[in-house]
VEXVODO-256782 format. One line per 4 residues: number of its first residue (from 1); their letters; for each residue x, y, z of C-alpha. Coordinates in steps of 0.5 Angstrom, whole numbers, padded with zeros to 4 digits. Each point is the difference from the previous one (the first is absolute). Layout:
<nodes>
NUM = a = X,Y,Z | ...
</nodes>
This chain:
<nodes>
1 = xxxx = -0186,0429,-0199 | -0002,0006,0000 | 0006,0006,-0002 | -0001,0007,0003
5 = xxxx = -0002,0006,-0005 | 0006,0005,-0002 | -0003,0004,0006 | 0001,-0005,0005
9 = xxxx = 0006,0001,0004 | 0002,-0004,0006 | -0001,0005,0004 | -0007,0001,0000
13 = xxxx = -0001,-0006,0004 | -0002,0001,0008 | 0006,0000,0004 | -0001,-0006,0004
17 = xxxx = -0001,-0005,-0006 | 0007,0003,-0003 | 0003,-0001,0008 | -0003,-0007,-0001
21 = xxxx = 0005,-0001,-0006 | 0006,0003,0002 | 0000,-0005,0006 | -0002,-0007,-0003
25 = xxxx = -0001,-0005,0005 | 0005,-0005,0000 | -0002,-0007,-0003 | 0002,-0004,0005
29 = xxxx = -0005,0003,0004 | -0006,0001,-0006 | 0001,-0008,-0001 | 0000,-0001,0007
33 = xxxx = -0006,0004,0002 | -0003,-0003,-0005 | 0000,-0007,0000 | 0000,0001,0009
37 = xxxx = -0006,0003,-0001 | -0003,-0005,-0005 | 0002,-0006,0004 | -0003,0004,0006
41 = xxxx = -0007,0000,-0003 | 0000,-0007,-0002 | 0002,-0003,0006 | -0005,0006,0004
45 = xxxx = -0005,-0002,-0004 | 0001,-0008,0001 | 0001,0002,0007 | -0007,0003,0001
49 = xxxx = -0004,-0004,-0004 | 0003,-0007,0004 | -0001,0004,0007 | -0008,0002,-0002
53 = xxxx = -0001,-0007,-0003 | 0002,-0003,0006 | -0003,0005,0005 | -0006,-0001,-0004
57 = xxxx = 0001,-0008,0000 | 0003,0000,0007 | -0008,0004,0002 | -0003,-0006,-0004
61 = xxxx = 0003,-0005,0004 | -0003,0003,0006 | -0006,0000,-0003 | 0000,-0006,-0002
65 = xxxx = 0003,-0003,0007 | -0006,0003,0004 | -0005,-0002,-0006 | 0003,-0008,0000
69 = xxxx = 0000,0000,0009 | -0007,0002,0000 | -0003,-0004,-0006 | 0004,-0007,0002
73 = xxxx = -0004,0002,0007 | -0007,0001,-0003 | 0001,-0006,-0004 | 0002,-0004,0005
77 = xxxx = -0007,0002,0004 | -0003,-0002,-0006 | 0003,-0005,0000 | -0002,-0002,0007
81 = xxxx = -0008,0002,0001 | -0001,-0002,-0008 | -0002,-0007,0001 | -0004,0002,0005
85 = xxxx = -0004,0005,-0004 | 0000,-0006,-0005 | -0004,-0005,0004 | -0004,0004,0003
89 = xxxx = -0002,0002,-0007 | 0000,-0008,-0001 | -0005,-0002,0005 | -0005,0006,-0001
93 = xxxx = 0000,-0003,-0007 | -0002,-0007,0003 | -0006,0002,0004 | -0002,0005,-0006
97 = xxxx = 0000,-0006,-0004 | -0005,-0004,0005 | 0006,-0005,0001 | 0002,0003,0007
101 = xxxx = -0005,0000,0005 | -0003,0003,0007 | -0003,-0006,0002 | 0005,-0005,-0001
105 = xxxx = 0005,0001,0005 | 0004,-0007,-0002 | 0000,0002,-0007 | 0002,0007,0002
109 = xxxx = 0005,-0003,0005 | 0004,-0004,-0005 | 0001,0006,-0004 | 0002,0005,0004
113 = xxxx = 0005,-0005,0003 | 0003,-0002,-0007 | 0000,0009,-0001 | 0004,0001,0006
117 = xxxx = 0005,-0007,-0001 | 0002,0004,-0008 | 0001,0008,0003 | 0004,0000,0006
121 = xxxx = 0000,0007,0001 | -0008,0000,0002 | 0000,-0003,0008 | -0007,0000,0000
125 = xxxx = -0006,0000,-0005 | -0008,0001,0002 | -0006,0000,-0002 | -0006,0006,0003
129 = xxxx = -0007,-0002,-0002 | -0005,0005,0001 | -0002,-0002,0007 | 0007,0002,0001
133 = xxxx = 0002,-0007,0002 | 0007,-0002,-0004 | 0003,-0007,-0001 | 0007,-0001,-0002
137 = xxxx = 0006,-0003,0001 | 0008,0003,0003 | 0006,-0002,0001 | 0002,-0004,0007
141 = xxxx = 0008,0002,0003 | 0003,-0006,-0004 | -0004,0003,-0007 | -0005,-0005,0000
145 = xxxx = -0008,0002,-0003 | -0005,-0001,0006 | -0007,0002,-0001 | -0002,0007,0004
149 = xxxx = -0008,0001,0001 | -0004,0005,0004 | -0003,0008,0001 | 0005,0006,0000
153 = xxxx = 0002,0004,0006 | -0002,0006,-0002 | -0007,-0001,-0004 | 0000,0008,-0002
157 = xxxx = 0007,0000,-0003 | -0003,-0007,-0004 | -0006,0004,-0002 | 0003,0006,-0003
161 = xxxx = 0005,-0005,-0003 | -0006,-0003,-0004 | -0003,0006,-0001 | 0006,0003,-0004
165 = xxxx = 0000,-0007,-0004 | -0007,-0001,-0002 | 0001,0007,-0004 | 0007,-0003,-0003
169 = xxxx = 0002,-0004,-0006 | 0006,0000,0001 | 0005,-0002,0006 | 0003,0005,0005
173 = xxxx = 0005,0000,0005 | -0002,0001,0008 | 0004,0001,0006 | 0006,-0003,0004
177 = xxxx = -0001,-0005,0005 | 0005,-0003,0005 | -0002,-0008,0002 | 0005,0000,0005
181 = xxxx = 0006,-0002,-0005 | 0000,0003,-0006 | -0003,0007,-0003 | -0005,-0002,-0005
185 = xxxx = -0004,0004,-0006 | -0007,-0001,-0001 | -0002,-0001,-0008 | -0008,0000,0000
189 = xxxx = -0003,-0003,-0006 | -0008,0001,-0002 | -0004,-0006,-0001 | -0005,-0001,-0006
193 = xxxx = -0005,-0004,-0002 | -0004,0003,-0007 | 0002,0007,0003 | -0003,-0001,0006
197 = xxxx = 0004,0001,0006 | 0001,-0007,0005 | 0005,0003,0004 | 0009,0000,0000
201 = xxxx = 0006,-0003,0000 | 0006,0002,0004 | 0007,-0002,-0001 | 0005,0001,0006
205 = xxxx = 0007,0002,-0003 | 0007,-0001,0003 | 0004,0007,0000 | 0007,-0003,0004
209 = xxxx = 0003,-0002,-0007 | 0000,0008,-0002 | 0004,0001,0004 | 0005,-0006,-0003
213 = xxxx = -0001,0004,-0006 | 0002,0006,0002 | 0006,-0003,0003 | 0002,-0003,-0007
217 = xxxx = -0001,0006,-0004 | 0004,0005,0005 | 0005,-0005,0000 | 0001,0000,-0008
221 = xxxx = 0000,0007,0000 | 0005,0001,0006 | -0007,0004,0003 | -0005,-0001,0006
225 = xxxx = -0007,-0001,-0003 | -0007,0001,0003 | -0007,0000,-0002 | -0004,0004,0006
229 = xxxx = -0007,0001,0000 | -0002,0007,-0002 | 0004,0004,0004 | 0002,-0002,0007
233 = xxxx = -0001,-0008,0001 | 0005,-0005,-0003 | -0003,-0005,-0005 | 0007,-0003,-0001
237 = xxxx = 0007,0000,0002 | 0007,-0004,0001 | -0001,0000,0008 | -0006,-0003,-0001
241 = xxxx = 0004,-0006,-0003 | 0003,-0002,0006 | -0007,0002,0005 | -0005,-0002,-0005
245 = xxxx = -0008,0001,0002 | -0004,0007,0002 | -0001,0004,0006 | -0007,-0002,0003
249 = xxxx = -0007,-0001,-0002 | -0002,0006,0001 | 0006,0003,-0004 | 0003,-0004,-0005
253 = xxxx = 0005,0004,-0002 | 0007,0003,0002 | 0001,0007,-0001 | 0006,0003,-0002
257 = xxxx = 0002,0002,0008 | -0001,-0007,0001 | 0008,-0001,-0004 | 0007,0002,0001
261 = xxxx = 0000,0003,-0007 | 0001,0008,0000 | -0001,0000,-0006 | -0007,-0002,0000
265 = xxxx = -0002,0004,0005 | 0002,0006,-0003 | -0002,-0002,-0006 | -0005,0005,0000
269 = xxxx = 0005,0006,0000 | 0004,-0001,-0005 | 0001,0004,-0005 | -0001,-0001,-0008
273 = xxxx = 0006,-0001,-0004 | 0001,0003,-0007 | 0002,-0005,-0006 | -0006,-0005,0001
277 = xxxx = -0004,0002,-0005 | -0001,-0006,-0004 | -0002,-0004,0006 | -0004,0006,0003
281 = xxxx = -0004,-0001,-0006 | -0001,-0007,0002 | -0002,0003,0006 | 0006,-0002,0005
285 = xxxx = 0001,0004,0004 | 0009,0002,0003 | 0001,0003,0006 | 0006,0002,0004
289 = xxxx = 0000,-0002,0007 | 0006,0003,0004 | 0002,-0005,0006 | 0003,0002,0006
293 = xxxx = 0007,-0003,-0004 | -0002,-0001,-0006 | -0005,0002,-0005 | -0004,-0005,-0004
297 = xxxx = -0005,0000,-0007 | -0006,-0003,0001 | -0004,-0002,-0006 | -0008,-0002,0000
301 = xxxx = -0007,0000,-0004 | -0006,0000,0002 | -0004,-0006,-0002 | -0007,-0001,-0001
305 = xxxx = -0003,-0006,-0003 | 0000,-0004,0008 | -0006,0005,0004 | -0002,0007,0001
309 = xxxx = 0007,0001,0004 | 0006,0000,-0005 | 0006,-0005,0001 | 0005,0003,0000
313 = xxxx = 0006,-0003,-0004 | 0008,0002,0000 | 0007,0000,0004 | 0005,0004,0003
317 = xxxx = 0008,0000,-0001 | 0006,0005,0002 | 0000,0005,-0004 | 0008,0000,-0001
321 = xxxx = -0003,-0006,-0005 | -0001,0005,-0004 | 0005,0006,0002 | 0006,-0007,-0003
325 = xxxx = -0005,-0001,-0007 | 0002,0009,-0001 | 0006,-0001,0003 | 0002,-0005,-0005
329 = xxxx = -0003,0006,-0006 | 0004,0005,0004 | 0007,-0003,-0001 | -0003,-0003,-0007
333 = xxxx = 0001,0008,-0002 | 0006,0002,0003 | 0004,-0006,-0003 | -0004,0004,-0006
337 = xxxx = 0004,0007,0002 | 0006,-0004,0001 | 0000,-0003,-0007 | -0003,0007,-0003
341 = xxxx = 0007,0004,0002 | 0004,-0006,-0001 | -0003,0001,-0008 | 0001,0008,0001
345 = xxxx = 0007,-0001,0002 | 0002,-0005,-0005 | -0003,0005,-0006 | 0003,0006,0004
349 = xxxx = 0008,-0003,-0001 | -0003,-0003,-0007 | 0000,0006,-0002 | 0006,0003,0003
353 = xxxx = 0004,-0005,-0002 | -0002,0002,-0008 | -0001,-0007,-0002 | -0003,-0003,-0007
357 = xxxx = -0003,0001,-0006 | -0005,0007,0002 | -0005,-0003,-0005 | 0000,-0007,0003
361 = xxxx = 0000,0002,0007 | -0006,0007,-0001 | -0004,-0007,-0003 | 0001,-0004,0005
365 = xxxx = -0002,0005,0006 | -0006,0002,-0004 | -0002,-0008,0000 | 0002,0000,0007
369 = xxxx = -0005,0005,0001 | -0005,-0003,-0004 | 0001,-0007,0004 | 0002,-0004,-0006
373 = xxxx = 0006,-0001,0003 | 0000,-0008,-0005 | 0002,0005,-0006 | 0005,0003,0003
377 = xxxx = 0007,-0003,-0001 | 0006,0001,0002 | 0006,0005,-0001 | 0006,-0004,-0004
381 = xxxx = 0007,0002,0003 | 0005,0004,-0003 | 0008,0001,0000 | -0002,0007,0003
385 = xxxx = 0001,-0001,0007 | -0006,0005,0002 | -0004,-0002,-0005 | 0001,-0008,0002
389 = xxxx = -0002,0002,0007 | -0006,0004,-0002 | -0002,-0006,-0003 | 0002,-0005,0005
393 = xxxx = -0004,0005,0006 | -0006,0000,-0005 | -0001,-0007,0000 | 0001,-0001,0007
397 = xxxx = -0005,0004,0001 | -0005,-0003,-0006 | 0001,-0006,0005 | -0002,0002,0005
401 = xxxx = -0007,0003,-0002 | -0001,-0007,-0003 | 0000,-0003,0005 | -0003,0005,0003
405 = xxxx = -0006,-0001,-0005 | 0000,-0008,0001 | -0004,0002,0008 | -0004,0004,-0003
409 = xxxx = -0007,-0002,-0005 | 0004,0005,-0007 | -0007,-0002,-0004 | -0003,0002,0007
413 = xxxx = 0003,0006,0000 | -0001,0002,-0007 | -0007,-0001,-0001 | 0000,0005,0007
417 = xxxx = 0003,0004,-0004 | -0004,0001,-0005 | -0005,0001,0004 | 0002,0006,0003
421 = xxxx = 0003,-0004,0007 | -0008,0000,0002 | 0001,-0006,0003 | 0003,-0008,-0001
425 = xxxx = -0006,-0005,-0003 | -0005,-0001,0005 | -0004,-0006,0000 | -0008,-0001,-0002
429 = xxxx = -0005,-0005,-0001 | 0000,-0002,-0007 | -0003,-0007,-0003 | 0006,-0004,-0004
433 = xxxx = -0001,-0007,-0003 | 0006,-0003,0003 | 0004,-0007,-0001 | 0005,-0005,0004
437 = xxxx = 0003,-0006,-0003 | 0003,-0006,0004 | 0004,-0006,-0003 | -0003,-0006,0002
441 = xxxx = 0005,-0004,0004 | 0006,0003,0000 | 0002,0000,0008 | 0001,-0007,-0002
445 = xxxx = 0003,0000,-0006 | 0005,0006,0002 | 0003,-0005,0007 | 0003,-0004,-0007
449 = xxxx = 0003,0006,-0002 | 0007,0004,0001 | -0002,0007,0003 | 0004,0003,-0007
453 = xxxx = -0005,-0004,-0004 | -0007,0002,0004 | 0002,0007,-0001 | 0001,-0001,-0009
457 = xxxx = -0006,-0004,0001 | -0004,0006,0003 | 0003,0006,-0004 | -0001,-0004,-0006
461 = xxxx = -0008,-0001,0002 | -0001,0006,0002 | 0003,0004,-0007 | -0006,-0005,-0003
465 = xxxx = -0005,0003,0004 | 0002,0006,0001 | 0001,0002,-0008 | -0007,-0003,0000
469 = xxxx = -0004,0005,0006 | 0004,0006,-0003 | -0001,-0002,-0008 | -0008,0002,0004
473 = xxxx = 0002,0005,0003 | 0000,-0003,0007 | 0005,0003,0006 | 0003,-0006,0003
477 = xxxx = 0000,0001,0007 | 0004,-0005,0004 | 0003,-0007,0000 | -0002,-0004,0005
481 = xxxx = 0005,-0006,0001 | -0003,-0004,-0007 | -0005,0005,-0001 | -0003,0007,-0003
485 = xxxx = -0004,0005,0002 | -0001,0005,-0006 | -0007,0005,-0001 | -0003,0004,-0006
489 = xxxx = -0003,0006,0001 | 0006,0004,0004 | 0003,0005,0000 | -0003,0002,-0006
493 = xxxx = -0007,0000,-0001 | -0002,-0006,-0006 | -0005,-0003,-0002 | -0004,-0006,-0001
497 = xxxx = 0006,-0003,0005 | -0004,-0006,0001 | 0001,-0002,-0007 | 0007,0001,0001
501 = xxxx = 0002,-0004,0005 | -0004,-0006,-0004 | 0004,0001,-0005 | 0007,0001,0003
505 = xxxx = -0003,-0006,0005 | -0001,-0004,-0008 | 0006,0002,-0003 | 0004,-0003,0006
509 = xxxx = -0003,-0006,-0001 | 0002,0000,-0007 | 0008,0002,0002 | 0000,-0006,0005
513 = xxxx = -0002,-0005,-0005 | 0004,0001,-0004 | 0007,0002,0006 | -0003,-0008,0001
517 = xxxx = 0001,-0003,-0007 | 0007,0002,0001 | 0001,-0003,0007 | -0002,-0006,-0002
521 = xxxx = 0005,-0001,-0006 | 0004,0002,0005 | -0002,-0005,0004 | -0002,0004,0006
525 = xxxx = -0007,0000,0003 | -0006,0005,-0002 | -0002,0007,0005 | -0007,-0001,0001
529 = xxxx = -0002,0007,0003 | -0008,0003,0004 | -0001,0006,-0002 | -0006,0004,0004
533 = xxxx = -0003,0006,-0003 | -0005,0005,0004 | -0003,0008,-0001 | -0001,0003,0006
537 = xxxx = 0001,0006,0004 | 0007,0001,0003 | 0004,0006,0002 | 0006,0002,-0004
541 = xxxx = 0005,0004,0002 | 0008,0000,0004 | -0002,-0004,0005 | 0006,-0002,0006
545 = xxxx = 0004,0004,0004 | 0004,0007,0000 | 0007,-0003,-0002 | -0003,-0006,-0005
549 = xxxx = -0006,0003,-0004 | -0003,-0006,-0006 | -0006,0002,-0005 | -0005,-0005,0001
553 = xxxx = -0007,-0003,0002 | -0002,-0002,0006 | -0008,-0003,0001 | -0005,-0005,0000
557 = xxxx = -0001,-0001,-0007 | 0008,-0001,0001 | -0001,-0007,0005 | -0006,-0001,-0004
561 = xxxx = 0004,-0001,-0007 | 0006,-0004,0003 | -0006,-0004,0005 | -0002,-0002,-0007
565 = xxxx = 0007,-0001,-0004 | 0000,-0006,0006 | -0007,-0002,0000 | 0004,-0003,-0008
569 = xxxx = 0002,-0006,0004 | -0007,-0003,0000 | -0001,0001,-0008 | 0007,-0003,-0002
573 = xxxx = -0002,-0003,-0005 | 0007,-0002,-0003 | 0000,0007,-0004 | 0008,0003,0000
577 = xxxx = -0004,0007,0002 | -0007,0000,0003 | -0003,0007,0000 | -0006,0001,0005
581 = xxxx = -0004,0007,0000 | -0005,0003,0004 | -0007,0001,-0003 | 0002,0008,0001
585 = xxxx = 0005,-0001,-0004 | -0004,-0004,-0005 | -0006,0006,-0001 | 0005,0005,0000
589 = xxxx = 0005,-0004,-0007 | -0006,0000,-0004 | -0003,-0006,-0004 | 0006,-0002,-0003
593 = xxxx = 0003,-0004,0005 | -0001,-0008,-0001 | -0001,-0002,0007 | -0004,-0006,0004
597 = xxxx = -0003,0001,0007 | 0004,-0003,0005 | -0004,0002,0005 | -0002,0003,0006
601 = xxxx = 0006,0000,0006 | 0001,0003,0007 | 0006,0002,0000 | 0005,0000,0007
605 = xxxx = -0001,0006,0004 | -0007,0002,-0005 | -0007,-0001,0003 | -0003,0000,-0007
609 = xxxx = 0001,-0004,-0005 | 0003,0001,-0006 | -0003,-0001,-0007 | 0006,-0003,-0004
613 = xxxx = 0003,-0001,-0008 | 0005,-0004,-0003 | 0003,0004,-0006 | 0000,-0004,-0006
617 = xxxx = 0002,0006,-0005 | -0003,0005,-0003 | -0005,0000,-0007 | 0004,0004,-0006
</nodes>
C-alpha cells in the first residue's frame, strides 16, 4: 500500500469521498448486494441465452415443419409420374435399338400391354407414326389391357404435338385431359431411330392418387395440403378423395372457387410471415390468410420440373398451431423470471442473515457467475446461529441453481459465452466418416437373460467400445438398443477421420477378441459384432426441440453407413467383429488398410449401389 507524504493531510480529500467513509455501508447490505447481483447476472444470462436459443431453435422447427410438408409432397409426386417417365424412357430405348418397331403392330401390342401391366399409374400408352396414326393400349373399367387404334380428333393439336417433338430429344409433359373418369397428365415421348424422327409415344398418367397423397401428408402434420396447377386450378386436394375425377373435357381441372376451402381461395391474399427464412431460400413461400373466424398459415413452393406451369406444392393450417409453439417460449421465460427472482431473494436474505465464511462465500458467487457451479461447495454449518443459517440459506440456494443447470446445456452455454452470447451452435454441412456397430443376435440371446443381467452386459460392451471410438478421438453419438453410433470429424475439425474410425473400428475388433477369450473360460458364449463405416456429408449440429436439444448428425451418408453396418449379415463369415466400408472411406484411409472387395451392393432405400470393403487391418 502506498503511504501518504508528510504533506498529505486527511483533509485534502474531496468532501464526497470523505462523506462515502463517514457513512460505511452495513455488511449485511454490501454482502447482500453483492452476491444478489451476482446471482442476478448468472441466472439472467442462463435466461437469455436459453430464451434466444430456444426462440432460434423454436424458428428452425417452423422452418423445417414447412420444409418436410412440401418435400414429402414433391417426393410423393415423384414418386407417382417416375415410373411413367421411366418407361417412357425404356420403350424409346427399344425403338432407337430397332427392337421395337412401327410396322409390327403384334410385336408392339404385346410390349406396351406388359408396359402398362408394370406401371399402374399409366392408363393409357400410345404410339403416334408420323402419318399421325397412333396404336396402343388402355386400361378398360376392371383394369384390364385393350388394344386402342385410330386417328386423332383434332388433327392440328396432333400435328403441332409432332412438330414440337421432332425438334426434342427429351420427353416433356403436355395438357390435362378428362376421359369421362379420371383427370389424366400427358408425358409426350420422342421417338428416334439413328437420329431421325419417327413419330411419338404418350403416356396417359392417373392424377386421383395425388389427392391420397396430399391426404396423407396433411394428415401427419395435422394440415390441409394441396398441389394446385399454377395459380387457380387444383391439381390435388383432400376433398378429391372422396369425389375423384376431373371437371370436363374441355376443363379438366377444378379451380379454387370450385372448394369449400376459404383458405384457398384467399390464398392470393395473404400476407408474408416473418421468420421463414430458411424455408424462403427454399423458395417456400408462408402466408397469413385471415379467415372469416380464424386466421390460417399456408405454406406452398412453386414447382418446375412437370411443364412450362409451375405446380404448386404445399399446406395450410390454423395459425393458433403456431401462436401454442411461442406460447410454450413465452412461459419457458417467465418460469425463467420467477427463478431468477427467487435466486435474487435468496442472495438478498444470505446476505442479511450474514452467513459463512466471507472468502468461502465471495469465491463461491464469483463461480456462480462464471456458471462453474461444479466447483463450488457448500458452506459448512457452524455454532453460530446467524453464521449456521447463512450456511444453511446459501446451500439451499446452490440447489437450486443446480437443478436449475440440469435443464439447461451448461457446455452449451459456456461456449455461447465464450462467443460473446452471438449465437448457440448452429448446424452445417460438413463431410465426417461415421461408424455404427450391432451385436449379432443379441435380441435372441437377452430374452434368456434377467433384465439386471442384460443392462451389465451392455454397459460393460459399451465401456470396450467406447474407450476404443474415444482412444481415435470419435464422438459417440448415441446408443441404439445394442448399437453405437459414433462419427469423426465433429465438433473439432480433424484430419484424416477416415483413418481414424478404421483404426477405432481395428481396435475394437481386437478388445472384443480378447473380452471373448475371458467369456469362454468362463464359460459363456463369445459377442460377435458388425461394424459399418461410411464418409459422407451430413449435417451436424443441435438438432430437436426448444426443450430437448441433442448434438448430432442427421443425413444420407447417416442411412448409408447403418444400411451398411446391416448389409454385414450377408458376409458373416463366423468372425467375432465383421468390419464393412465404403469405397469412400477406403480412398480417404490411404493405402495402409488391408481390405479385400466385398462387392458392389444396392443397399435399402439406395438407387445406386454400393462399392463395399471388408477391414481386414491396417499395414505397419
Amino acid at each position: 500500500m502506498v503511504k501518504p507524504s508528510k504533506t498529505e493531510h486527511p483533509t485534502d480529500q474531496p468532501p464526497a469521498l470523505l462523506g462515502v467513509w463517514r457513512r460505511p455501508v452495513p455488511f449485511s447490505v454490501a454482502l447482500g448486494t453483492s452476491i444478489g447481483l451476482l446471482v442476478m447476472l448468472a441466472v439472467l444470462l442462463v435466461l437469455v441465452i436459453q430464451w434466444n436459443s430456444n426462440r432460434i431453435n423454436t424458428l428452425e422447427l417452423l422452418n423445417q415443419r414447412a420444409e418436410e410438408i412440401v418435400s414429402r409432397i414433391q417426393s410423393g409426386v415423384d414418386g407417382h409420374l417416375s415410373p411413367a417417365v421411366d418407361q417412357a424412357a425404356f420403350i424409346a430405348e427399344r425403338f432407337a435399338e430397332g427392337r421395337l418397331t412401327l410396322s409390327d403392330k403384334e410385336k408392339l401390342a404385346d410390349f406396351l400391354t406388359g408396359a402398362l401391366s408394370g406401371t399402374p399409374q399409366i392408363s393409357t400408352l400410345t404410339v403416334w407414326g408420323p402419318e399421325l396414326t397412333y396404336y396402343g393400349v388402355t386400361r378398360d373399367e376392371n383394369g384390364k389391357p385393350q388394344p386402342l387404334s385410330g386417328r386423332p380428333n383434332n388433327v392440328e393439336s396432333a400435328r403441332k404435338a409432332a412438330k414440337e417433338l421432332a425438334d426434342s430429344q427429351e420427353a416433356f409433359w403436355g395438357e390435362f385431359v378428362y376421359n369421362q373418369k379420371d383427370t389424366l397428365i400427358n408425358l409426350r415421348q420422342p421417338l428416334h431411330v439413328d437420329g431421325k424422327f419417327i413419330g411419338f409415344l404418350i403416356a396417359a398418367i392417373t392424377v386421383p392418387e395425388l389427392s391420397e397423397l396430399v391426404d396423407r401428408v396433411g394428415g401427419h402434420f395435422d394440415a390441409t395440403a394441396f398441389i394446385l396447377f399454377g395459380r387457380d386450378k387444383v391439381l390435388a386436394h383432400p376433398l378429391l378423395v372422396s369425389a375423384p375425377g376431373g371437371r370436363s373435357q374441355q376443363d379438366p381441372l377444378f379451380g379454387r372457387e370450385d372448394f369449400d376451402d376459404e383458405v384457398l381461395s384467399s390464398l392470393w391474399n395473404g400476407a408474408p410471415v416473418e421468420g421463414f427464412q430458411k424455408a424462403a431460400e427454399q423458395n417456400i413461400h408462408v402466408v397469413e390468410i385471415n379467415g372469416a373466424n380464424d386466421d390460417f398459415i399456408a405454406i406452398y413452393k412453386p414447382v418446375e420440373d412437370y411443364g412450362n406451369t409451375p405446380w404448386l406444392m404445399g399446406a395450410w393450417f390454423p395459425e393458433q398451431d403456431i401462436a401454442a409453439e411461442l406460447t410454450r417460449l413465452w412461459w419457458a421465460g417467465i418460469v425463467g423470471i420467477v427463478v431468477l427472482l427467487i435466486a435474487i431473494a435468496a442472495a438478498v436474505l444470505l446476505g442479511r442473515i450474514i452467513a459463512g465464511p466471507i472468502r468461502r462465500a465471495s469465491a463461491g458467487s464469483a463461480r456462480i457467475g462464471d456458471l462453474e457451479l461444479a466447483e463450488v461447495e457448500n458452506l459448512p454449518g457452524s455454532h453460530i446461529l446467524e453464521l449456521n443459517e447463512q450456511a444453511r440459506a446459501f446451500n439451499r440456494m446452490l440447489v437450486g441453481l443446480r437443478l436449475f443447470e440440469s435443464y439447461v446445456p451448461r457446455r452449451l452455454v459456456q461456449r455461447l459465452i465464450r462467443r460473446d452470447g452471438k449465437g448457440h451452435l448452429e448446424s452445417r454441412e460438413r463431410e465426417l466418416t461415421i461408424m455404427f456397430s450391432d451385436i449379432v443376435g443379441f435380441t435372441t440371446a437377452a430374452e434368456k437373460l434377467a433384465a439386471r443381467d442384460v443392462a451389465n452386459f451392455l454397459n460393460k460392451h459399451f465401456a470396450l467400445v467406447g474407450a476404443c471410438v474415444e482412444a481415435q478421438d470419435g464422438t459417440v453419438d448415441k446408443f441404439i438398443g445394442d448399437g453405437l453410433m459414433a462419427f469423426w470429424g465433429a465438433p473439432d475439425a480433424q484430419d484424416n477421420t477416415a483413418l481414424r474410425a478404421c483404426r477405432a473400428a481395428l481396435a475394437i475388433s481386437r478388445a472384443i477378441e480378447e473380452d471373448n477369450q475371458a467369456r469362454q473360460a468362463e464359460g459363456k458364449r463369445p459377442v460377435r459384432v458388425r461394424i459399418g463405416l461410411h464418409t459422407g456429408p451430413v449435417v451436424v449440429g443441435d438438432i430437436g426441440w426448444p426443450g430437448r436439444l441433442n448434438y448430432t448428425i442427421v443425413g444420407d451418408a447417416v442411412n448409408t453407413c447403418q444400411r451398411l453396418e446391416q448389409a454385414g449379415k450377408s458376409h458373416d463369415r463366423g468372425d467375432a467383429v465383421t468390419i464393412l466400408i465404403s469405397a469412400r472411406t477406403r480412398t480417404a484411409a490411404g493405402p495402409s488398410l488391408q481390405v479385400e472387395e466385398a462387392g458392389a451392393f444396392a443397399l435399402r432405400g439406395r438407387s445406386e449401389s454400393l462399392t463395399v470393403y471388408r477391414l481386414l487391418g491396417e499395414s505397419c
